[in-house]
N, C-alpha and C positions, 0 to 999 in steps of 0.2 A: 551801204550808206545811200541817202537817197536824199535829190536836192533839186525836184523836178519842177517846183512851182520857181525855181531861179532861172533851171534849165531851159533850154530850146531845144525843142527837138525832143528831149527823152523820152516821153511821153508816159513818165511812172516807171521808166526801169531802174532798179538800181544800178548803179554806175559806182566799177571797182575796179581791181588791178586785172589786170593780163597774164598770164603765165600759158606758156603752150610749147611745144617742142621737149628735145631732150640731146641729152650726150655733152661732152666736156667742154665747147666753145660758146659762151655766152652774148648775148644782146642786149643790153640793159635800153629797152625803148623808153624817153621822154617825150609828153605828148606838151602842147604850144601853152599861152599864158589863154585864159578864160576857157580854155578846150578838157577833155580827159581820154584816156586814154584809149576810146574807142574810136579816136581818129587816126590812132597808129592801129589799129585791129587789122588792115589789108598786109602790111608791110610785117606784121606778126605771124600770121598765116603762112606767107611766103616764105622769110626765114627757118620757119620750124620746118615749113616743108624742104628748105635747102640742107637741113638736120641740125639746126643751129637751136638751144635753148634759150628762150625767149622770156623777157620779164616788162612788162611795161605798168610803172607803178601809180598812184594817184599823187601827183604833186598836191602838197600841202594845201589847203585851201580851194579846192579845187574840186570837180563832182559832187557838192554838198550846196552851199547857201551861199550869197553874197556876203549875209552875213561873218561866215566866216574867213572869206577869202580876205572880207577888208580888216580883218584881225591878224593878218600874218603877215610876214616881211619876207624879202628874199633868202632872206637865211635860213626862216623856215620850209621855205621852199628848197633852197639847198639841202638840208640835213636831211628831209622826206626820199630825197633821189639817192645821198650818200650811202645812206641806211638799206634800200632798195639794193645799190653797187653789193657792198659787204654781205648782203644777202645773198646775191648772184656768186661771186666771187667764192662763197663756200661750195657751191656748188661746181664751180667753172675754175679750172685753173687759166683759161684765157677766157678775159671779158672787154668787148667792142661799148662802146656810149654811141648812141643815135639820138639826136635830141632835134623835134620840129621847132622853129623859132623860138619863143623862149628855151623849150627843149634842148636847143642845139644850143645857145648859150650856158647852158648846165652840163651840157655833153664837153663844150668849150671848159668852160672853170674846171669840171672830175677832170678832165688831161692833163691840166696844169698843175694836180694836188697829187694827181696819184699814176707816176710815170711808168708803171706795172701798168697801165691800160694795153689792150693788144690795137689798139686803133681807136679812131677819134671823127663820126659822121654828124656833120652840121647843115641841117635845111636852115637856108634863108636865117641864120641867127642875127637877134636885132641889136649888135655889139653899136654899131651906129645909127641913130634913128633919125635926125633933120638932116636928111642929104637929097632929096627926092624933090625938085621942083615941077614935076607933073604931075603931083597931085592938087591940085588946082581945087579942086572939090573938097580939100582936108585941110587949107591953109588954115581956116581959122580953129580948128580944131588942134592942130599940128602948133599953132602960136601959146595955143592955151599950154601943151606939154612943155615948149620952148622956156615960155614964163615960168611955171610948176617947175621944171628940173633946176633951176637956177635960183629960185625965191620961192620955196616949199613952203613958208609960213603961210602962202598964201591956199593953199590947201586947202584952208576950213570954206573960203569962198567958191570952191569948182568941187559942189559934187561928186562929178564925174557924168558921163554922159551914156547914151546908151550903145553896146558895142555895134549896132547897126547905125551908126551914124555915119554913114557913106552911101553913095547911092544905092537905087534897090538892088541895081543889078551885081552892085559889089557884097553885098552882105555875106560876112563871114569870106571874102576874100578868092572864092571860089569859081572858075571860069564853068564846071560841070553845072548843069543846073539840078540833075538830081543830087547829087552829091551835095550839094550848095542845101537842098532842102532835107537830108536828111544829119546834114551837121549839127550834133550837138556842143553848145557852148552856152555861159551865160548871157542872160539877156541886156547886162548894164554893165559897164565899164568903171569901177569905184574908182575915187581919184588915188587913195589909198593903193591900190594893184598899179597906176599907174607910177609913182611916184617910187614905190618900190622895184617896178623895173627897168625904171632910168638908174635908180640907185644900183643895180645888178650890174647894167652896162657899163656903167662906168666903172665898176671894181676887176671885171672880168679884161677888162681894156689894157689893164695894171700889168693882168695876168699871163697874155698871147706871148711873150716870149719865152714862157716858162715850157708851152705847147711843144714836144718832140717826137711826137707819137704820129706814126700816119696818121693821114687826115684830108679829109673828104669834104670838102666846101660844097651843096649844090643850091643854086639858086636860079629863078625864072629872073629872064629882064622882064618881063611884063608884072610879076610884084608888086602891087598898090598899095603894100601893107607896111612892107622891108626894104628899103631902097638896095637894090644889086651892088651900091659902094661900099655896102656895110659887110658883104664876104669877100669884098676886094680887102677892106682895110682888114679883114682876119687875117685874108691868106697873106699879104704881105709881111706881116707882124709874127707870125709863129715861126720858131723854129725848128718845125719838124723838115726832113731831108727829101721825105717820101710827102709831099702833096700836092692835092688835085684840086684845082679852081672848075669848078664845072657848070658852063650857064648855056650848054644845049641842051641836055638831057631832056629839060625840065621846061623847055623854052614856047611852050605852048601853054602853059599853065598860069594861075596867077602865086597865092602866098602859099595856100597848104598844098604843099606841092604832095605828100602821100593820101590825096583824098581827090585828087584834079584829072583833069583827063592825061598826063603821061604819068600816072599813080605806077604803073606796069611797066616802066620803061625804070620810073624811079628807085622802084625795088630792084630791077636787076641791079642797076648800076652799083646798091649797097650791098648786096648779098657776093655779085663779084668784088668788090673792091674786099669786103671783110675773107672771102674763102681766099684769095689771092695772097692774104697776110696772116694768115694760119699759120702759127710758127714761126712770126716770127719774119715773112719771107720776104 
C-alpha cells in the first residue's frame, strides 16, 4: 500500500505490516495515531531477537492517504488490531498487546474484551488528553479539541490542522533529532482523526476496570503530546493485581517513546516485563 505524497518521511516506500520472529509467545505491536508501523520496527527486532513472535499490523486508515484516514472511525481502527490479535492468537497460544499512544489505548480496550491476553504494554496512551498546562504553545490548538470533543457539529468549521503544528523543534514529538527526521507520519492532522479519537478515549475510559491482565504503563514526564496524568488516571482505574506505572525508564525522552533517545532502555523494560510473565508468572 503506498501513501507517500500524504507521508512524511517515506520517501516512496511502501508502508505494510511487520511480522519477524518465531516460537509460541506472541507480541501483537500497535503503532500511534497518524504513525505506521515502522515506528515500532526497533522494538520488533528486539523482541524476535529475545525469541518472541512478532506482529505489528497497519491500523485502519493509516500508511495510505489522508483521504482515507478521514473515512474511518475508531472502530475501524479497532477491528483492523482485533483481526491482527486473532491472527496472532492462531499462531501463539500466549499473546502480549504493546500499543504506542493511540496503540497503547488499543492495547488498553483488547485487555478489556479479551482477558485470555498474557499481558497488557501501554506507552504514553492518550486515555486523558486536556490535563497538560505546560503546553503553552498548543493552548489554542488544544481549545480547538476541547470545543470539537464536546460540540462535534462544529466539525465542518476545523479542518483540522497540520500535524506539525507545534514548534520546529517538537515536530512529531521527538527529543532524537535524527530519529525526529526520519519519522514517518502524516503530514495533516484531519479533524475527522481527531474527533474520532477523543470519541476512542472516552469509550476506553468506560472500559479500565474491566483491565486484569498485567500491565505495563510507560510514560516520559517531559511528553508534550500525552500529559503523564493520563497513565496516572489508567493505572489507577484498572484492575489488574500485577501493575507497573513506569515514568523513569523513559524519563529522557519526549512522546514516542520507541523511536527517542531511551528507545533501548524502553525495549528492555518490555521484553523483561513480557518474559517475566510467560506462563502465566
Amino acid at each position: 500500500m503506498s501513501g507517500a505524497s500524504d507521508l512524511k518521511n517515506a520517501g516512496g516506500r511502501e508502508i505494510g505490516a511487520i511480522r519477524m520472529g518465531s516460537g509460541d509467545i506472541g507480541a501483537l505491536l500497535i503503532h500511534g495515531y497518524l504513525a505506521t508501523p515502522e515506528e515500532m520496527r526497533g522494538l520488533a527486532e528486539h523482541l524476535a531477537e529475545n525469541g518472541l513472535r512478532v506482529f505489528a499490523p497497519v491500523v485502519a486508515g493509516h500508511g495510505t492517504t489522508l483521504r482515507e484516514l478521514a473515512k474511518t472511525s475508531w472502530r475501524d481502527w479497532h477491528a483492523s488490531v482485533e483481526s491482527a490479535l486473532t491472527e496472532l492468537q492462531a499462531e501463539c497460544p500466549q499473546v502480549f498487546a504493546v500499543g504506542m499512544s493511540l496503540g497503547g489505548l488499543q492495547a488498553l480496550h483488547l485487555g478489556a474484551h479479551h482477558p485470555e491476553l498474557a499481558g497488557v504494554v501501554a506507552l504514553a496512551p492518550p486515555a486523558v488528553v486536556f490535563l497538560d498546562e505546560r503546553r503553552f504553545w498548543r493552548r489554542r490548538s488544544d481549545l480547538k479539541l476541547w470545543v470539537l470533543s464536546r460540540m462535534p457539529c462544529l466539525a465542518k468549521l476545523y479542518h483540522g490542522e497540520p500535524s506539525d503544528a507545534v514548534p520546529h523543534f517538537l515536530h512529531a514529538d521527538i527529543r532524537d533529532e535524527d530519529a525526529r527526521r526520519k519519522h514517518i507520519y502524516y503530514k495533516f492532522n484531519p479533524a475527522r482523526g481527531v474527533l474520532e479519537l477523543l470519541k476512542y478515549a472516552a469509550h476506553v475510559r468506560t472500559e479500565l476496570a474491566q483491565i486484569t491482565q498485567p500491565l505495563l504503563l510507560l510514560h516520559s514526564p517531559l511528553d508534550h503530546t500525552v500529559p503523564p496524568k493520563s497513565s496516572e488516571f489508567v493505572f489507577a482505574r484498572t484492575s489488574s493485581a500485577d501493575k507497573t506505572l513506569d515514568m523513569e525508564t523513559a524519563a529522557n525522552s519526549w512522546h514516542v517513546l520507541v523511536e527517542d533517545v531511551d528507545a533501548e532502555r524502553v525495549y528492555s523494560a518490555i521484553s523483561k516485563f513480557i518474559i517475566s510473565r510467560i506462563g502465566g508468572e
